[in-house]
C-alpha positions as CSV (number, residue, x, y, z in Angstrom):
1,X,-39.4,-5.8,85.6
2,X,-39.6,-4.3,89.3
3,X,-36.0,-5.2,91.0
4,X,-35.8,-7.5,94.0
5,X,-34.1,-6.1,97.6
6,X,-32.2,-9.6,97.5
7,X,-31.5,-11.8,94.4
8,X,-31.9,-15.2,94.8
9,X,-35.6,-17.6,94.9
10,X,-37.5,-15.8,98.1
11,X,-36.2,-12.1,96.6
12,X,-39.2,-8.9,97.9
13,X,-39.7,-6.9,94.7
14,X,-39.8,-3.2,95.9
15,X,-44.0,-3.0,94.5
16,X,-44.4,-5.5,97.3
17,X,-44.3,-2.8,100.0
18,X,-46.3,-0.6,97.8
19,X,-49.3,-1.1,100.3
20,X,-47.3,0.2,103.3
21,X,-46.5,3.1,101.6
22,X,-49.2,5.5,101.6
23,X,-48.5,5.1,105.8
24,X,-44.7,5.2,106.3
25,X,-44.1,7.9,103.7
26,X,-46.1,11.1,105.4
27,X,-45.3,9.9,109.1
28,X,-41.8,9.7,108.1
29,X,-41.4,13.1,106.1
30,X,-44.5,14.6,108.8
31,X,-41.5,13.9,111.4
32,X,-38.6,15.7,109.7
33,X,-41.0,18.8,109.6
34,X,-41.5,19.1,112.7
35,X,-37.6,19.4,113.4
36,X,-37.1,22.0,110.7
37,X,-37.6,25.7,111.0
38,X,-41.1,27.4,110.4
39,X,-39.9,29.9,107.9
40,X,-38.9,27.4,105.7
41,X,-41.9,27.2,103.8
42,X,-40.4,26.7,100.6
43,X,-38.6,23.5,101.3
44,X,-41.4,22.1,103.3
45,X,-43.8,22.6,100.7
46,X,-41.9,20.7,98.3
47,X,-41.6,17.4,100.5
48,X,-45.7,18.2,101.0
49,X,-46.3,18.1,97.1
50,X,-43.6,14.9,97.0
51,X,-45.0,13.2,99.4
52,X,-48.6,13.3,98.2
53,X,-47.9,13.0,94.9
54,X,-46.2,9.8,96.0
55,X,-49.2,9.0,97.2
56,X,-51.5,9.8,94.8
57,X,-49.3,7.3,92.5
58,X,-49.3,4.1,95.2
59,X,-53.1,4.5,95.5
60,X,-53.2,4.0,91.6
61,X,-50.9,1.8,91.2
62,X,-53.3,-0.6,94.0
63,X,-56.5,0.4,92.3
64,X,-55.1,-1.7,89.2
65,X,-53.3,-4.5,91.2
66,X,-56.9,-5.0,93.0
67,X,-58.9,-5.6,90.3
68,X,-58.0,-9.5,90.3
69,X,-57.6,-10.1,93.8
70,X,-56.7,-8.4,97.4
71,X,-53.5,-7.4,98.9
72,X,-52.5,-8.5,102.4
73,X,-49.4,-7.3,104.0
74,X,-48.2,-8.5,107.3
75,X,-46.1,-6.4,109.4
76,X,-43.2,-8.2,111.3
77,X,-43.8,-11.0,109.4
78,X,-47.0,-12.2,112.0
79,X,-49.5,-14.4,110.5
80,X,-53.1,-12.7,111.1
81,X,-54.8,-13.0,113.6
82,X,-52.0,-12.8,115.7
83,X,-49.9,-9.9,113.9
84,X,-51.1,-6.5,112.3
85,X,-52.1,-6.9,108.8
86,X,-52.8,-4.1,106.1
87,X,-55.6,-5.0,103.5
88,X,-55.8,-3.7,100.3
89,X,-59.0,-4.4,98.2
90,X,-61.3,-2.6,95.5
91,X,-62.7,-0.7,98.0
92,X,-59.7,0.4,100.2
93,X,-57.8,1.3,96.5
94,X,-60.7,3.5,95.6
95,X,-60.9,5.2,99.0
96,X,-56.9,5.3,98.4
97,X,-56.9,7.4,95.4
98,X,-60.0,9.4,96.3
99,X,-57.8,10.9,99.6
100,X,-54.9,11.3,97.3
101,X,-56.6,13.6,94.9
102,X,-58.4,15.5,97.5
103,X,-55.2,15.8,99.1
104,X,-52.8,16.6,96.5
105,X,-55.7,19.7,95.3
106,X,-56.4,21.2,98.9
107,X,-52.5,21.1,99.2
108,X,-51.8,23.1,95.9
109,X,-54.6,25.9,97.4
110,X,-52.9,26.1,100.4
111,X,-49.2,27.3,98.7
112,X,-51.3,30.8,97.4
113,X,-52.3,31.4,101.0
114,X,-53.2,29.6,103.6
115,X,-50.4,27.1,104.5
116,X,-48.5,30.5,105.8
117,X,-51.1,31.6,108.0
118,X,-50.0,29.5,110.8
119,X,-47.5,26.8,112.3
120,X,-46.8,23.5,111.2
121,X,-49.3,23.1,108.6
122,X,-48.0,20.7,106.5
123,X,-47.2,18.1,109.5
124,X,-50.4,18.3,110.1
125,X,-51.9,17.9,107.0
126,X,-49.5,15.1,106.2
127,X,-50.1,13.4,109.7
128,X,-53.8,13.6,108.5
129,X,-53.5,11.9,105.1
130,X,-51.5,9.3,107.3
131,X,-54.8,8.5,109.5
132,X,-57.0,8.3,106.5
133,X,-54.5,6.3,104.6
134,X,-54.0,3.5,107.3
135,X,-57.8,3.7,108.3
136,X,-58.4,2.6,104.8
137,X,-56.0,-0.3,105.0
138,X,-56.2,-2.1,108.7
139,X,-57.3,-5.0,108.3
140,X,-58.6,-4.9,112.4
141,X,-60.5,-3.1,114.1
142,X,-58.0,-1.8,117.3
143,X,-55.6,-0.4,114.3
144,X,-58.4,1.5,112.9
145,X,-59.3,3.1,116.1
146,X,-55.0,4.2,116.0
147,X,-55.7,5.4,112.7
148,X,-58.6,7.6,113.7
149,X,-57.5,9.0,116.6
150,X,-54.0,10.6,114.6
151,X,-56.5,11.4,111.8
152,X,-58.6,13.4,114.2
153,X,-55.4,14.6,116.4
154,X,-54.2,16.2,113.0
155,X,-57.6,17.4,112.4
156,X,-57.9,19.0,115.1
157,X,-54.9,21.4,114.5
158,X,-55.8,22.1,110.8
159,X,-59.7,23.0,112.1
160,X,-57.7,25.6,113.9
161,X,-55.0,26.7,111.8
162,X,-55.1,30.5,110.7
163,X,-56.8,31.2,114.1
164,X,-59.4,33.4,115.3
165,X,-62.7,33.4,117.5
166,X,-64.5,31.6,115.1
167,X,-62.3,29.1,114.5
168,X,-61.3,29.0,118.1
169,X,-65.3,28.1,119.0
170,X,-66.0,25.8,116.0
171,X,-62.9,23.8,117.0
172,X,-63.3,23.2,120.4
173,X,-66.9,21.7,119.3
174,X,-65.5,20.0,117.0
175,X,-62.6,18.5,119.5
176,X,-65.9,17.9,122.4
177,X,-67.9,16.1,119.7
178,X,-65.0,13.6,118.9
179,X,-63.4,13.1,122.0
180,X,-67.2,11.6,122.6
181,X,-67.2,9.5,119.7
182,X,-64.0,8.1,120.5
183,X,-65.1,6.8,123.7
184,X,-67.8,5.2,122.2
185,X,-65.5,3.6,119.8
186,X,-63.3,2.5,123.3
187,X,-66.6,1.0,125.1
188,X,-67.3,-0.8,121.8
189,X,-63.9,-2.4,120.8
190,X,-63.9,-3.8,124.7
191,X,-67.0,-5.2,124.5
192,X,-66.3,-7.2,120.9
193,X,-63.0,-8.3,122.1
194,X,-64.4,-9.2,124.9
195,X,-67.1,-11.5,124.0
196,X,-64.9,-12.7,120.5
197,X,-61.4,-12.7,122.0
198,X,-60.1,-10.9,118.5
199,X,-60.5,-7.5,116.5
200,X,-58.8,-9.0,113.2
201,X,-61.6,-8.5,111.0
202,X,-61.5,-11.9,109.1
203,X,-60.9,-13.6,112.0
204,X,-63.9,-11.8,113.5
205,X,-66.1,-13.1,110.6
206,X,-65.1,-16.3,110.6
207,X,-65.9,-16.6,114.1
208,X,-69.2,-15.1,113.4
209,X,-69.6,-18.2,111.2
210,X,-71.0,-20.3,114.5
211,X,-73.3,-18.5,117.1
212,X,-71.0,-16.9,119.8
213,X,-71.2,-17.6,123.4
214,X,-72.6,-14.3,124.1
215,X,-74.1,-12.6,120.6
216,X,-76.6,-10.3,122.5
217,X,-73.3,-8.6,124.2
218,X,-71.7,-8.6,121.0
219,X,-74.1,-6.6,119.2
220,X,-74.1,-4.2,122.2
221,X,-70.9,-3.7,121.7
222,X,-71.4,-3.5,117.2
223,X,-74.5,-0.9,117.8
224,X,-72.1,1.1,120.3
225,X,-69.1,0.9,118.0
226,X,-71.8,1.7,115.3
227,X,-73.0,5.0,117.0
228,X,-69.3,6.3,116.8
229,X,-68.9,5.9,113.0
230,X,-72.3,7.4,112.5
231,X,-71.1,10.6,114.6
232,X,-67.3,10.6,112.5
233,X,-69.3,10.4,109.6
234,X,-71.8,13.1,110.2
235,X,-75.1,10.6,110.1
236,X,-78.1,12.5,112.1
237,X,-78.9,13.6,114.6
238,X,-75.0,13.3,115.4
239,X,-73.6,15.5,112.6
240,X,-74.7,18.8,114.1
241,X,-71.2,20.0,114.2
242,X,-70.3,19.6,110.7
243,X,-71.3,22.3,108.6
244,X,-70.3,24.8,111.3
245,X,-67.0,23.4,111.9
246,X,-66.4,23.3,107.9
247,X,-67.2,26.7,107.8
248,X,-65.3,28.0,109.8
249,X,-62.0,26.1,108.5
250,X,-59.9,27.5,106.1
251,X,-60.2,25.9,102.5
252,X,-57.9,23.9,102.2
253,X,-58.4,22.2,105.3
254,X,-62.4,21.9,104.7
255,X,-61.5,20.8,101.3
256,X,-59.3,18.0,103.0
257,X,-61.0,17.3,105.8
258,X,-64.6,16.1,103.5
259,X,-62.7,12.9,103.5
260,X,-63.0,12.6,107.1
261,X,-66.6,12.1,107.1
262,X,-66.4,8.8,104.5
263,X,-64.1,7.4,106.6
264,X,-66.8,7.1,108.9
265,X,-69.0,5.5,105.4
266,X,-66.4,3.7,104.3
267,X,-65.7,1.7,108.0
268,X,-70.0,1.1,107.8
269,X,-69.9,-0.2,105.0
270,X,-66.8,-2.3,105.5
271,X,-67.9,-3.8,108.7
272,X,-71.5,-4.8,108.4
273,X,-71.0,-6.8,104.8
274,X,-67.4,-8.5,106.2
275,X,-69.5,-9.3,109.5
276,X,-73.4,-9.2,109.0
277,X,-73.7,-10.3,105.5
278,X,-74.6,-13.3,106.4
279,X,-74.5,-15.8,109.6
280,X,-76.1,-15.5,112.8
281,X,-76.5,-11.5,113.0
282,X,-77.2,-11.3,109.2
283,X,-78.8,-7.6,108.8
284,X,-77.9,-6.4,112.0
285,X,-78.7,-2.9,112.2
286,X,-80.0,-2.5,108.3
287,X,-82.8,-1.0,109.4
288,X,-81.0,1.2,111.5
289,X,-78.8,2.1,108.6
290,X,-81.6,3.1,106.4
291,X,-83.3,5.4,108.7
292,X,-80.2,7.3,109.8
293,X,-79.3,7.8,105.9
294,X,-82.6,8.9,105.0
295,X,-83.3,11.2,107.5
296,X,-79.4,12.7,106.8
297,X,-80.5,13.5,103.4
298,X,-83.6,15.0,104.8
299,X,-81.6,17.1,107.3
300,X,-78.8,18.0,104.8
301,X,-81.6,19.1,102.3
302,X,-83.2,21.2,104.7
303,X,-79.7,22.7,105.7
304,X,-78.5,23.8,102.4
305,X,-81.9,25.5,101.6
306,X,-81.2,27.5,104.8
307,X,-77.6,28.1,104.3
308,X,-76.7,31.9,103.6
309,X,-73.0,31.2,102.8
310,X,-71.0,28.6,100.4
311,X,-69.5,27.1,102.5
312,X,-72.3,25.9,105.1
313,X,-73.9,25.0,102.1
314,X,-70.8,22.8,101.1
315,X,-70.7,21.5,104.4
316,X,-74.7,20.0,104.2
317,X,-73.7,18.9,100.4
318,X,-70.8,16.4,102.4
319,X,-73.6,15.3,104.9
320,X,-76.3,14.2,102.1
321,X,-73.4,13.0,100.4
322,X,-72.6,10.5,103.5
323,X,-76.3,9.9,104.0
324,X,-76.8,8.7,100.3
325,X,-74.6,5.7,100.6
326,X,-75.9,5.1,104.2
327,X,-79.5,4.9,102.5
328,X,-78.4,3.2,99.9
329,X,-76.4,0.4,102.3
330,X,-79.4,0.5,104.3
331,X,-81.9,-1.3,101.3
332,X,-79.9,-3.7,101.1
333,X,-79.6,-3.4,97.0
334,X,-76.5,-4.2,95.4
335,X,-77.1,-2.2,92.2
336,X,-78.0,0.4,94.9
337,X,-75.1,0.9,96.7
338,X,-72.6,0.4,94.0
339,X,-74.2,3.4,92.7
340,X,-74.0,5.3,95.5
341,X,-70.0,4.8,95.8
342,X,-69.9,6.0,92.3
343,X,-72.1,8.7,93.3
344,X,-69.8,9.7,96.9
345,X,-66.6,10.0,94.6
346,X,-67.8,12.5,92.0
347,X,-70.0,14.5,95.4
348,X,-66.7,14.2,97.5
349,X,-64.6,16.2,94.5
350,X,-67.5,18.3,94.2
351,X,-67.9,19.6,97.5
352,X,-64.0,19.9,97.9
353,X,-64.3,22.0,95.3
354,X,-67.3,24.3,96.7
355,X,-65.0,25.2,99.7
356,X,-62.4,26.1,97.7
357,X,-64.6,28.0,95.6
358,X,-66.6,29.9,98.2
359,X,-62.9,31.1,99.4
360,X,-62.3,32.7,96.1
361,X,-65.3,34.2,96.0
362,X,-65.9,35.5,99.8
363,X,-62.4,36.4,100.3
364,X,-62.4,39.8,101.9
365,X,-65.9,39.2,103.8
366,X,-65.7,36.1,105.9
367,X,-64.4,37.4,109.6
368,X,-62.8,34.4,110.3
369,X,-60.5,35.4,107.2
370,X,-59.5,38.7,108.6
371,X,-59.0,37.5,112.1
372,X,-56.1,38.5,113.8
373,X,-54.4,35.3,115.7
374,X,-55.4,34.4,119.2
375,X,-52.6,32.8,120.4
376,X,-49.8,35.2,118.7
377,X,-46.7,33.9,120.4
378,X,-47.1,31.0,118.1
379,X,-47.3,32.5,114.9
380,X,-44.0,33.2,113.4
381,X,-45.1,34.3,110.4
382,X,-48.9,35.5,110.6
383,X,-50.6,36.0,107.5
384,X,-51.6,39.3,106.4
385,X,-53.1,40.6,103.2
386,X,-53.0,43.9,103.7
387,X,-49.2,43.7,103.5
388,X,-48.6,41.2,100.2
389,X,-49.3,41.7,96.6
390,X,-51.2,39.2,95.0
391,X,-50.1,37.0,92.8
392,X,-52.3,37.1,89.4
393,X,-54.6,39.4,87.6
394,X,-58.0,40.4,87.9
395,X,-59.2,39.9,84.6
396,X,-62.5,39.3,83.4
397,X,-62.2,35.9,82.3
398,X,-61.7,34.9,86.0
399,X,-65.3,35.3,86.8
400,X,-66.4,33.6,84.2
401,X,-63.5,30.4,85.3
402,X,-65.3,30.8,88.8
403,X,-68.7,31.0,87.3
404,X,-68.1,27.6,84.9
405,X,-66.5,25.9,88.3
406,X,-69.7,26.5,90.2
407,X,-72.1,25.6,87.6
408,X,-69.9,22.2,87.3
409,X,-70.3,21.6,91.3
410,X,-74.1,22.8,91.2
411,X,-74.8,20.0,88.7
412,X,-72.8,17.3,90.0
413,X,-74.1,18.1,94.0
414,X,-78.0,18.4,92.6
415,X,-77.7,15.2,90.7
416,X,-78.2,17.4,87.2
417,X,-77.4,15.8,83.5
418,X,-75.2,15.1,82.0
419,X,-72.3,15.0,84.9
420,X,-71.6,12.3,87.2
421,X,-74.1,13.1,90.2
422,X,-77.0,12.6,87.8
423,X,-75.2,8.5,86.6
424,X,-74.7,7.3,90.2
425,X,-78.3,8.5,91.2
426,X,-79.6,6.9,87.8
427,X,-77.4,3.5,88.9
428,X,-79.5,3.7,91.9
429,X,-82.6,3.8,91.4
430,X,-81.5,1.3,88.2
431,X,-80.3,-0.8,91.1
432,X,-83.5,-0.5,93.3
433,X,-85.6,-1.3,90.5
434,X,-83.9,-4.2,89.5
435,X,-85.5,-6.5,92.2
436,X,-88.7,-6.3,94.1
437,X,-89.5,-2.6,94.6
438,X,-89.6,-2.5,98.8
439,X,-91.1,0.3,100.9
440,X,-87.1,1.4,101.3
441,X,-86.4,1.2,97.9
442,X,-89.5,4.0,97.0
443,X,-88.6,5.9,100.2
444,X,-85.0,6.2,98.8
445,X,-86.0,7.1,96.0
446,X,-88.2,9.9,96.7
447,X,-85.5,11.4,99.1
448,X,-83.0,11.6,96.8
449,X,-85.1,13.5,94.0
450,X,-86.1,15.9,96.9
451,X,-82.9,16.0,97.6
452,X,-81.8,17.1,93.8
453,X,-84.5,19.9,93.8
454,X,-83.6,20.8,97.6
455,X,-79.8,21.2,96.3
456,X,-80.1,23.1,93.4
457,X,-82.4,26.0,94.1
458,X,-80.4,27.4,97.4
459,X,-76.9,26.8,95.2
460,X,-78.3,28.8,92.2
461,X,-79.5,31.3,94.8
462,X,-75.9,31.3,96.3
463,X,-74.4,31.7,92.9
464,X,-76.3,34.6,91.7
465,X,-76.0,36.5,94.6
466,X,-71.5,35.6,94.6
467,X,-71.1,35.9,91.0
468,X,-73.7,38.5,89.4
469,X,-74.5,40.5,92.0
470,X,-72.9,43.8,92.6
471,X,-70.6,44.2,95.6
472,X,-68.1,46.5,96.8
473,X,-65.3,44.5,97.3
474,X,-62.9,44.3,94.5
475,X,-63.4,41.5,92.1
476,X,-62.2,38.3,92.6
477,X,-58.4,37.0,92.0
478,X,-57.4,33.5,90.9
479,X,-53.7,32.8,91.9
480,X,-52.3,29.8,89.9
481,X,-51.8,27.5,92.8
482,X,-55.7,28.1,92.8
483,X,-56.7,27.7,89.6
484,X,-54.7,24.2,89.2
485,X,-56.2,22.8,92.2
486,X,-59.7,23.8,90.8
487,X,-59.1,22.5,87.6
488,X,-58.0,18.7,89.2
489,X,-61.1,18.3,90.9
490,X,-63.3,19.9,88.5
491,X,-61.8,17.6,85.9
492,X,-62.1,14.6,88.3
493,X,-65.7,15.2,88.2
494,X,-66.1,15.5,84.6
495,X,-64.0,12.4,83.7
496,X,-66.4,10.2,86.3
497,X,-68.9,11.5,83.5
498,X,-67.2,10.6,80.6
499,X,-65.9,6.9,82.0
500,X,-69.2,6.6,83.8
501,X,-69.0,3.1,82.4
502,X,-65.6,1.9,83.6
503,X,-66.2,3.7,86.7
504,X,-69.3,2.1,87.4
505,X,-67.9,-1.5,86.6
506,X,-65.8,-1.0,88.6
507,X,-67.7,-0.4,91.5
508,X,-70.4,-3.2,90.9
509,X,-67.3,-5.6,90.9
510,X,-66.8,-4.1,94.2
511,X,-70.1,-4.3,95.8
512,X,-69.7,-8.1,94.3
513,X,-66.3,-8.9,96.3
514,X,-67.8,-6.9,99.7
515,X,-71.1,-9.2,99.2
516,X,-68.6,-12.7,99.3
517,X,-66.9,-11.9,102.9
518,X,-65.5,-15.6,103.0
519,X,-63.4,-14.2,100.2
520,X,-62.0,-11.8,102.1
521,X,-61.6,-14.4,105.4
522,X,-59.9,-16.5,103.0
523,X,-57.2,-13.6,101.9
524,X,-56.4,-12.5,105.2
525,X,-55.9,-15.9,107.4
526,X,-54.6,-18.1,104.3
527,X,-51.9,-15.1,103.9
528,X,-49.8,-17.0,106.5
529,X,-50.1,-19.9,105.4
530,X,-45.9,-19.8,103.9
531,X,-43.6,-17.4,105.6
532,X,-43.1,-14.0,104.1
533,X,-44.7,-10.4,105.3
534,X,-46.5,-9.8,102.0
535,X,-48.7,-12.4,100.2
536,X,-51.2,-11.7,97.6
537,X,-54.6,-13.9,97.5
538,X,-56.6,-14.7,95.1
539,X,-60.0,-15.9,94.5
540,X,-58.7,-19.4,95.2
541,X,-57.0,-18.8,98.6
542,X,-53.8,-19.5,96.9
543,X,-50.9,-17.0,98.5
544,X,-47.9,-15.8,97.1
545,X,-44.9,-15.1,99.8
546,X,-42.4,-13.1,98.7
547,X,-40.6,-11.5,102.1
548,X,-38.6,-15.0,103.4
549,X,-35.4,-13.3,102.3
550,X,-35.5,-9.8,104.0
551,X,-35.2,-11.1,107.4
């Protein structure tokens, strides 16, 4: 039994704040890093692995206290629409625990290497997993443009930690690109709260219920906020800069930072079924949706089969990755897009994975690796290979580790039985099949099985040429921290396949609760109806208040 902060009849049980965790927790210990010394790297990458494991756990824990009905917790004890509100649901749980694995593996890769090749890298990263973390769980839409802008503050930094020209040149792109996009995202919050008087998402849709004053202006200001997800999350023609930014990153914070880009998915997603599933602007922008996903899977496709490196070619797998569920939300098709979250959890660990992997297997010949820092006066502790010894052997069984790692992403990014790439594509064309095959539907479909023969032949190009082709450099070493990282999201990807049908249940009943937004109005403005900061809906609109006593 969890144990109340107070005894008595209006007690909080501790697994109340659960929800506010995964955002209090790495601001709070990002903080205390700052303050402490840089050569410390011991003890700050043990409050990096606490706090993310931490994490990790709270976004588990939420996946299974979903399942029955939402979370809404209300800050300062403000009944929404007034106050801030966190909102946790099927959706925001699974994006949860897909940040905290991604996290928790780039994080374990950094301690062989990277996290000593420059300042404050695990404030950053921390600060980072904080954006993502309460971009997932805002329940309106000012919050979420907070959340983004310390997501891509922190991203910023990591894009340029370890230093050098190339980094230097990729980042400032990078920066240009998303200072734009976060305009955009200014212009377009004015103009709905503006023309609504709210940014609460509930209370947006339920306002949406009866024609507004002024819809045209509204939408204006939707399709501008829209233009600056579909640049966060790499949509074309606005995703130019992600496969050269990747690139150039170090692995760990590539690996990381292929979150970034389904924030962008998830906030589509989340915005056009709460407020254009139905009412007065029903399907506004689907067609929109479709055509940008599409032709992101096109441009993706044609990217990797052009890509000379692993990790440009990781970089496009992220993009068709985002472009799949965009296509997907874009037909309209339930079965559809519930396969396609299936499919951008087991392509989000697989691509992680790729970047790690093309580290492993470059090392020595990228020049941003060797790069010798710009801005010198801030590295205290600069890392350099030439002067360490590394830590584990170059045996042969390591090549064929890296060689089973690659043939797992290969399969799972191409959409290849028996892993879980192939199941999600299967659910969706199961899904687009189900009801009257559309135009869309048999666009969609033959995109994604270009896609599949587009992916595979460039990455078993790359994979001949990094594993069985003779070079000069001397073969490659797996450290442990390297190898366990690896193995987590390697083994995510194979246990999607194995629970495919758990997995896939679960995100059907998913698509179900996005496809019922009164539910979700219901949750979020019936959460105030007794006094407390946390309540917990249910299907009924009933709320349980729990936080009368803490005040």
């Amino acid at each position: 039994m969890t144990a109340p902060l107070l005894s008595g009849p209006g007690a909080v049980l501790w697994s109340d704040h659960l929800i506010v965790l995964p955002i209090v927790l790495p601001i709070a210990v990002a903080g205390a890093m700052f303050l402490m010394d840089e050569r410390r790297h011991r003890l700050k990458a043990a409050l990096s692995l606490a706090t993310v494991l931490a994490m990790l756990a709270t976004a588990l824990v939420l996946v299974a206290r979903v399942t029955q009905a939402p979370e809404v917790y209300r800050l300062g004890d403000w009944a929404a629409p007034y106050g801030i509100v966190l909102v946790a649901d099927r959706l925001s749980a699974m994006m949860l625990a897909l940040a905290g694995v991604l996290g928790l593996s780039a994080l374990v890769f950094s301690f062989a290497r990277w996290s000593r090749a420059g300042p404050r890298f695990h404030g950053l990263f921390l600060l980072l997993l904080m954006g993502v973390n309460g971009a997932f769980l805002t329940g309106d839409v000012f919050n979420l443009f907070v959340f983004f802008e310390v997501m891509l503050a922190a991203s910023y930094g990591l894009v340029l930690h370890g230093s050098g020209e190339t980094r230097i040149r990729a980042g400032l792109g990078y920066i240009a690109v998303n200072l734009v996009a976060s305009l955009f995202f200014l212009v377009g919050v004015s103009l709905i709260y503006g023309t609504m008087g709210t940014l609460n998402m509930a209370d947006l849709a339920r306002r949406l219920a009866s024609p507004p004053a002024e819809a045209a202006l509204f939408e204006v200001g939707c399709a501008v906020l829209g233009v600056a997800f579909l640049i966060k999350c790499s949509a074309w023609p606005l995703g130019f800069w992600l496969p050269t930014t990747y690139a150039a990153a170090t692995a760990p914070a590539a690996a990381v930072l292929a979150i970034l880009s389904k924030v962008g998915v998830y906030v589509v997603i989340r915005l056009s079924l709460l407020l254009f599933g139905a009412g007065t602007s029903e399907g506004f922008g689907q067609t929109w949706i479709l055509v940008t996903g599409l032709a992101t899977i096109a441009f993706g496709t044609v990217g990797i089969l052009a890509a000379r490196e692993l990790t440009r070619a990781a970089g496009y797998a992220v993009m068709i990755s985002s472009g799949t569920v965009l296509a997907a939300l874009g037909t309209g098709s339930a079965g559809a897009l519930s396969g396609a979250l299936y499919y951008l959890v087991g392509s989000t660990f697989a691509a992680a994975a790729l970047f790690l992997l093309a580290e492993i297997l470059q090392r020595g010949r990228d020049p941003a690796d060797a790069a010798q820092p710009v801005f010198a006066d801030e590295y205290r502790d600069p890392f350099d290979d030439a002067g360490t010894t590394e830590i584990g052997r170059a045996i042969p069984a390591t090549v064929a580790i890296l060689g089973s790692g690659f043939l797992l992403c290969t399969l799972m990014l191409a959409g290849i039985p028996p892993l879980a790439g192939f199941v999600g594509k299967l659910a969706m064309f199961s899904g687009l099949a189900s009801g009257t095959m559309t135009a869309p539907a048999w666009w969609l479909i033959a995109v994604l099985t270009l896609s599949s023969l587009g992916t595979l032949i460039p990455l078993v190009r790359l994979g001949i040429f990094s594993l069985w082709v003779p070079h000069d450099d001397p073969p490659p070493v797996l450290r442990s921290p390297e190898f366990a990282s690896l193995t987590v999201l390697l083994a995510a990807c194979v246990a999607l396949a194995l629970w495919a049908g758990p997995a896939l249940a679960f995100t059907e009943a998913t698509v179900r609760w996005l496809s019922q937004p009164q539910d979700y109005v219901r949750a979020v403005l019936d959460a105030g109806a007794g006094k407390g900061a946390t309540s917990k809906g249910s299907g009924r609109g009933a709320a349980r208040s729990t936080a009368g006593a803490a005040s």
